[in-house]
C-alpha positions as CSV (number, residue, x, y, z in Angstrom):
1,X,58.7,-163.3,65.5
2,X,62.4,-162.9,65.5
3,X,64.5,-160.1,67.3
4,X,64.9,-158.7,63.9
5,X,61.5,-158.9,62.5
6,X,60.9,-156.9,66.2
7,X,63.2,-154.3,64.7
8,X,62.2,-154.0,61.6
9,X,59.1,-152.7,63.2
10,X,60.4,-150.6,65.4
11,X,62.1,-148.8,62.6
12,X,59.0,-148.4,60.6
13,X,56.6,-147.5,64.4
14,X,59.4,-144.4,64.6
15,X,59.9,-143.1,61.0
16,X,56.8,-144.0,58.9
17,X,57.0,-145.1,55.4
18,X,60.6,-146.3,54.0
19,X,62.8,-147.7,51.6
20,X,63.6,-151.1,52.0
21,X,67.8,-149.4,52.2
22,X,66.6,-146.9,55.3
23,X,64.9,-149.5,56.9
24,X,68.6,-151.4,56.8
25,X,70.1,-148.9,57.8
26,X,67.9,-148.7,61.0
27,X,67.9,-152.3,61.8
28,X,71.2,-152.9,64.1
29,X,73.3,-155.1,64.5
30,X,74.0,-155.9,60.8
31,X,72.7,-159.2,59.6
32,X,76.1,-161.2,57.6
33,X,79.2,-159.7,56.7
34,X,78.3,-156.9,53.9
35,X,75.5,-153.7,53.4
36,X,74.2,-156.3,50.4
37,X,73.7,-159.1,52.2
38,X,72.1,-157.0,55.3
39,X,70.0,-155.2,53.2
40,X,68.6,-158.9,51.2
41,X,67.9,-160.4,54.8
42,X,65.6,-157.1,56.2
43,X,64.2,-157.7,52.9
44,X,63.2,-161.6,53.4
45,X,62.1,-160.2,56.7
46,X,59.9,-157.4,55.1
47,X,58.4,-160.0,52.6
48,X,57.6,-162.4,55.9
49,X,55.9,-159.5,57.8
50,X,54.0,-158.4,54.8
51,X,52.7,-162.0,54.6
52,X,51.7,-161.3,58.0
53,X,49.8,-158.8,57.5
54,X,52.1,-156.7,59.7
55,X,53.7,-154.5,57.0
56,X,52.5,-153.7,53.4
57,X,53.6,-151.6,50.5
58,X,53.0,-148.0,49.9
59,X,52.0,-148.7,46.4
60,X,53.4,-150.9,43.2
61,X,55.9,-148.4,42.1
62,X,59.9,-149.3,42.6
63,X,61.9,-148.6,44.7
64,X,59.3,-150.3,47.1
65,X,58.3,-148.2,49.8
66,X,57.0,-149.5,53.0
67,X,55.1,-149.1,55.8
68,X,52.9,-150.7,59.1
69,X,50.1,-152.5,58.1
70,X,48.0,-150.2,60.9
71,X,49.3,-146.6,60.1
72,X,46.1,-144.7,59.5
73,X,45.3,-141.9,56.9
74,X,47.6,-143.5,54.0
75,X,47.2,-140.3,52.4
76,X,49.8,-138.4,54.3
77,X,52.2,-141.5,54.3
78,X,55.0,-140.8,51.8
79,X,58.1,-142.3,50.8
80,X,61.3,-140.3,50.9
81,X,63.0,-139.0,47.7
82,X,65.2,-141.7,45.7
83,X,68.6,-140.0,44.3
């Protein structure tokens, strides 16, 4: 597992469900040269954890929503408000 995969983890351990953007936005130092390209790589990493098993979504709606594959009572997990 790489340091940011690690991180990506962390992020989701300490907030619960989140976009794929505010889990970017947690995961430090910033992967390439541009938000874009930062946010694409924690998403490769997301889709790699997932497969995994560590991480899944929320549910099938868009923008995806994610969360630890172990957080118990899914009810209560919710995904923050999109603009």
């Amino acid at each position: 597992m790489t340091d940011y995969e690690k991180k990506v983890l962390a992020a989701l351990d300490e907030h619960g469900a989140m976009l794929t953007r505010d889990v970017a936005a947690e995961v430090r130092p910033m992967f390439g040269n541009s938000n874009h390209m930062h946010s694409a790589a924690v998403r490769s990493w997301l889709l790699s954890l997932e497969k995994q098993g560590l991480v899944r979504r929320l549910d099938n709606q868009k923008p995806v929503c994610w969360l630890r594959a172990a957080t118990a009572n899914d009810g209560e997990a919710q995904c923050p408000a999109t603009p």
